[in-house]
N, C-alpha and C positions, 0 to 999 in steps of 0.2 A: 849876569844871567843872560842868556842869549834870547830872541824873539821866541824859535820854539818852548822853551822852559817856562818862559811868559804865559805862552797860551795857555800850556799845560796846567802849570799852575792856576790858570785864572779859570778853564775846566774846572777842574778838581774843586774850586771853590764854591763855583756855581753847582753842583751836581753832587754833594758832598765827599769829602774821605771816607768818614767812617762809616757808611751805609755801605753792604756788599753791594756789586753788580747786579748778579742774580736778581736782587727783592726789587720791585717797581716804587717809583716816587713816592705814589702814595700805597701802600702796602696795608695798611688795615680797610682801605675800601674792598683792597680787592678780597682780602681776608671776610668783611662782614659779607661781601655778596656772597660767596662760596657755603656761610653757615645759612643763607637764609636761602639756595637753591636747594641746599639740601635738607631744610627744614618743609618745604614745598615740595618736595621728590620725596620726602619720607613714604606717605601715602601708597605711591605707586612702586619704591623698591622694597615697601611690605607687601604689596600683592603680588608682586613677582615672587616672591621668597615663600608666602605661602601659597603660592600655586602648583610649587614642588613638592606639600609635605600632605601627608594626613591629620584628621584630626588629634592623632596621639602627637605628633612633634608640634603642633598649633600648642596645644595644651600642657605641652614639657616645653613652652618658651625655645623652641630649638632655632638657632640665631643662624644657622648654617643650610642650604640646600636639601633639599629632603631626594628622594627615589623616586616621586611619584608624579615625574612628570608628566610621563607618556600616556600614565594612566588618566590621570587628571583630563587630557588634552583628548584622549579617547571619548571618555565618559561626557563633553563635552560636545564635541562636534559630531560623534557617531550616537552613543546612546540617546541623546537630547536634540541631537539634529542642530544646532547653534548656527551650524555655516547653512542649512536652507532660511532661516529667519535672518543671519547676516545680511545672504543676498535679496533677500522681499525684500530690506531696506534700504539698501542700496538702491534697487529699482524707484521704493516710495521717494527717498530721497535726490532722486535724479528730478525724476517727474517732477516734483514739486519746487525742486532748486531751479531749471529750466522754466517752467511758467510760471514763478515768482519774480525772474529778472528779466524774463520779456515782458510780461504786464505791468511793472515796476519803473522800466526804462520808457515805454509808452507813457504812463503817468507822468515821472520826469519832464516828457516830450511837451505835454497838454500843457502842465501846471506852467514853463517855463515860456514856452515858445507859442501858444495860442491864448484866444481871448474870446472867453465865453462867459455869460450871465451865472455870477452866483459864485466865481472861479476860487477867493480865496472864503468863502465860504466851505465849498467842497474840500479847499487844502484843510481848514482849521478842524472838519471833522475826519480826516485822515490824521492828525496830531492829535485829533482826541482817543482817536483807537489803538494809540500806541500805548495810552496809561491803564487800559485793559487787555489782562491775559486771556489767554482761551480758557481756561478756568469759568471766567464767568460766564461766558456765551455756552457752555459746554451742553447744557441741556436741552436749552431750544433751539442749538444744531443739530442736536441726534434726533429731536421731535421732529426737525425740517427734512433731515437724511433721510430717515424713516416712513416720513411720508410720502416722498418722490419713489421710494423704490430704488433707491440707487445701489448700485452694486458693492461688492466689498472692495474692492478698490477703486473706483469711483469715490465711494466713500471718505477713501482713506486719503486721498490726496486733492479732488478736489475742490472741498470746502477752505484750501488754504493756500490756494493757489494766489492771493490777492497778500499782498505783504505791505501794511503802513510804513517799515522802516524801510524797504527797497526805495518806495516812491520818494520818501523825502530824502533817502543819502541819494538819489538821481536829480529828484530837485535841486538839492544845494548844490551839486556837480556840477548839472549845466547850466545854473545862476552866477556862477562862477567862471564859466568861459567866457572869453568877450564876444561884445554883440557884431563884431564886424565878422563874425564868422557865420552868422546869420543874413546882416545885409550883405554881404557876398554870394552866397546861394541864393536870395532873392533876384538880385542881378543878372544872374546868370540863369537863372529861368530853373532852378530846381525846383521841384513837388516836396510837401515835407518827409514821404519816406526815403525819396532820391537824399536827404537832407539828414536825414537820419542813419542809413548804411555808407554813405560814402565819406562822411564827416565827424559827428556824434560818435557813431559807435568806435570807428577808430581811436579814438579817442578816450574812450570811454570800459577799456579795458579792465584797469586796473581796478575799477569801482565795482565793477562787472566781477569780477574775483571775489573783492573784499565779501559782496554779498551772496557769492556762491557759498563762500566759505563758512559764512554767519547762517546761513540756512540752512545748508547742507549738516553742520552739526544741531542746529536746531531740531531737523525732521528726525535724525538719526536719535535723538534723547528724547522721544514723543513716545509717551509711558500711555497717558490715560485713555487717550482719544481710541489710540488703534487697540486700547484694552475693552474697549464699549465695543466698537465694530466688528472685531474678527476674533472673538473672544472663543467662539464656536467652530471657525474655520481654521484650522489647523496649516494647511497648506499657506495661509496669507500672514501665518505668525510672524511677526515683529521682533526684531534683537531684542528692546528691551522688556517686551512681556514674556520673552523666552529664557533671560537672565532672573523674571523673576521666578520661577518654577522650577531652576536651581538650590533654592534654598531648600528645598525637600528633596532629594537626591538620595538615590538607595534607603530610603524607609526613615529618613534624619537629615538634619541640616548637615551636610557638611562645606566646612571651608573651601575646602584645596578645590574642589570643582568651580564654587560660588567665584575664587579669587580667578580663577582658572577662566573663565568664563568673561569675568572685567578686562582683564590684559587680552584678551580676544577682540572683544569685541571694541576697544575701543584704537585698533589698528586702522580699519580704514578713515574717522574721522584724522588722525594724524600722518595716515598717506594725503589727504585731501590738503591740510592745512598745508605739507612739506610745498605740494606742487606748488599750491596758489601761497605760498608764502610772499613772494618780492608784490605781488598785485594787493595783497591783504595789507602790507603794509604801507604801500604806496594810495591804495583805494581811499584812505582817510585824511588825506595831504589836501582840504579841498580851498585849495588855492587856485591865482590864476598861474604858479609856477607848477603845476601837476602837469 
């Protein structure tokens, strides 16, 4: 047997014979991901499917595309107006995603890089308001809203402009850089905002994403809050207090709008994520190899 045959042979042994080509090493991994994406996509490629059909094919289990698309996606964005509530939220969700990661990266800055009486005092009651939702405050902020007179968008956005989880994923960020990146700007006669745009924030990209990302779909799924404020103003309507007013559609619930309505609205949260996807997943690396 010659060295080539050798090789071949010693291949073949390493990497089986009787396994075809085609199928990978390990071949039931890749098999169980594939049933559990698509046990996780069931969800959303039923609402596509019923967003084509009427209530008669919802209710004759009809497994195939229905006709009623255009109608569906009419009755939706034209009848119900869906795309002016889209974009209010996109607006509240801008504003809000914007001065939650600058007031966030400032915190960051404080908690990290200065030293003032009381300092992890202040941090340990920013960690304690992470283990309450707006749920609980929800009352004696609308008694507080209410009583300043604040407008309906003032209102809407901002009471929430302050984000516990921005300032601590910023804390641990720059906890995590080394400190000669600070005795160097000292050196050099830098100010701490000179310290903060020309070093920090370059820096500080990817974390900057992760939390555009995580807020940005938070403001975007904010049901109750903008249902107390603008509950009366029509013009300031919200996606999802516009998705709930779907469910009574031409004199009845019907589906194909309802589903119609979900697969809409939930486009721009997943343009957002597509963009900031490499910084969303890099944002949470908080090492000092980030």
């Amino acid at each position: 047997m010659t060295s080539l045959d050798v090789t071949t042979a010693g291949t073949r042994t390493r990497t089986g014979s009787n396994r075809p080509r085609f199928l990978p090493e390990r071949w039931y991994i890749h098999v169980l991901l594939w049933v559990v994406c698509l046990i996780v996509g069931f969800p959303l490629l039923y609402a596509l499917l019923v967003s084509t059909q009427n209530n008669a094919d919802v209710f004759a289990y009809q497994l195939t595309p229905g006709d009623h698309f255009w109608s569906n996606l009419e009755a939706v964005l034209v009848t119900r107006d869906l795309g002016g509530a889209m974009f209010n939220s996109v607006i509240q969700a801008v504003i809000i995603t914007v001065a939650k990661t600058v007031l966030s990266l400032l915190a960051g800055l404080a908690f990290v890089y200065f030293r003032f009486p009381g300092k992890w005092i202040v941090f340990g009651f920013v960690l304690i308001t992470l283990m309450m939702p707006t749920e609980i405050m929800i009352i004696a902020l609308f008694r507080f809203v209410s009583q300043i007179n604040m407008g309906d968008l003032s209102a809407l956005t901002v009471p929430f402009f302050a984000s516990a989880t921005g300032a601590f994923l910023f804390r641990q960020h720059f906890a995590n850089l080394p400190a000669e990146l600070s005795e160097a700007a000292q050196l050099d006669g830098a100010n701490p905002l000179q310290f903060l745009f020309r070093i920090l924030i370059p820096l500080s990209w990817n974390t900057m994403g992760a939390l555009a990302v995580i807020q940005f779909v938070y403001v975007w799924n904010m049901y109750l809050w903008p249902l107390l404020i603008v509950s009366d103003n029509e013009q300031l309507q919200v996606v999802q207090v516009a998705l709930g007013g779907l469910q009574n559609f031409g004199g009845g619930q019907t589906f194909g709008p309802m589903m119609m309505g979900a697969v809409v609205a939930s486009i721009p949260p997943v343009i957002v994520f597509i963009l900031l996807q490499k910084q969303f997943m890099s944002g949470f690396q908080i090492t000092r190899d980030k």
